[in-house]
N, C-alpha and C positions, 0 to 999 in steps of 0.2 A: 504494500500500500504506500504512496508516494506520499512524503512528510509532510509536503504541501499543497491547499486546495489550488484550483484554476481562480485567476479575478473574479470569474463570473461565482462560483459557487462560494466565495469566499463574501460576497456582493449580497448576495442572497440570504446568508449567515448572518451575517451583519444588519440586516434589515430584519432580521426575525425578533421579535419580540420576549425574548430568551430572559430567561429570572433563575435564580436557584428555586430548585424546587420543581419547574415546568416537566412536564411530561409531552414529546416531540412525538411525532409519527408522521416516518415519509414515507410517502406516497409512491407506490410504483418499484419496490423493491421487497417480492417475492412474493406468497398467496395469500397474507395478512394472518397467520396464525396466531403473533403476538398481538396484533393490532384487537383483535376479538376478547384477548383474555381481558384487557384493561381500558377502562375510559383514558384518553388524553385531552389535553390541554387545546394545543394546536397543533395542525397537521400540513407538512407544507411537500407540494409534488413541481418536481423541473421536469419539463418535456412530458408529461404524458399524456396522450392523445384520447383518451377519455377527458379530460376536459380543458378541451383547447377550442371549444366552439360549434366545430366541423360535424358534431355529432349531439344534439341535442337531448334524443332521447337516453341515451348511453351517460351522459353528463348528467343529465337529470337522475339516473339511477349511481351514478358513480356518488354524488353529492349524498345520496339518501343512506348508503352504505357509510359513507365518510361520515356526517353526521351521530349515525348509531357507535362509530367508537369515539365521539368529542362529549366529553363534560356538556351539558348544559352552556351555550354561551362561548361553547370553542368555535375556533376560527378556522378559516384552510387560508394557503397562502400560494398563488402557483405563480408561474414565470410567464404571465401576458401581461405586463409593466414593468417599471424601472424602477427598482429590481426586482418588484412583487406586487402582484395583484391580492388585496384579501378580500377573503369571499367570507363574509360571517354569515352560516348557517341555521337556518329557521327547522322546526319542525316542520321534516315531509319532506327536507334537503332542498328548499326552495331559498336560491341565495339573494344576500345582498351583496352588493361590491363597492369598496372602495380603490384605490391605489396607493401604493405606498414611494 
């Protein structure tokens, strides 16, 4: 594993809203088995194509999944803005958006 991130992922990192204590979940790295045992915080995905627009229905079911493992109140945060787009999640994965 390379010591250090790319600017971009490093960009990314840096705009997350990270505290001690947060519990992360990203998105788009493997079948979610951990992500099911435990609610988190906030969940943030680069590049994945579920929900990059192109696909609504699929987005709308990916958000409703993402949802079920957020606390109450948690956030998604993906890579359509500079450096993050966040989507805070409604019950039923009906988002809102901000930019960050």
């Amino acid at each position: 594993m390379p010591d250090e991130l790319s600017r971009r992922l490093a960009e990314v990192i840096d705009a997350l809203p990270l505290r001690p204590g947060i519990r992360v979940l990203e998105i788009g790295c493997g079948p979610g088995a951990a992500a099911r045992a435990v609610p988190f915080d906030i969940a943030f995905a680069i590049r994945v194509g579920a929900l990059d627009g192109r696909h609504p229905e699929l987005e709308r079911q990916a958000h409703e999944r993402i949802a079920s493992a957020l606390v109450p109140g948690g956030k998604l945060f993906i890579d359509a803005g500079y450096p993050l787009r966040e989507v805070s999640l409604q019950a039923g994965g009906t988002p809102t958006r901000s930019n960050l």
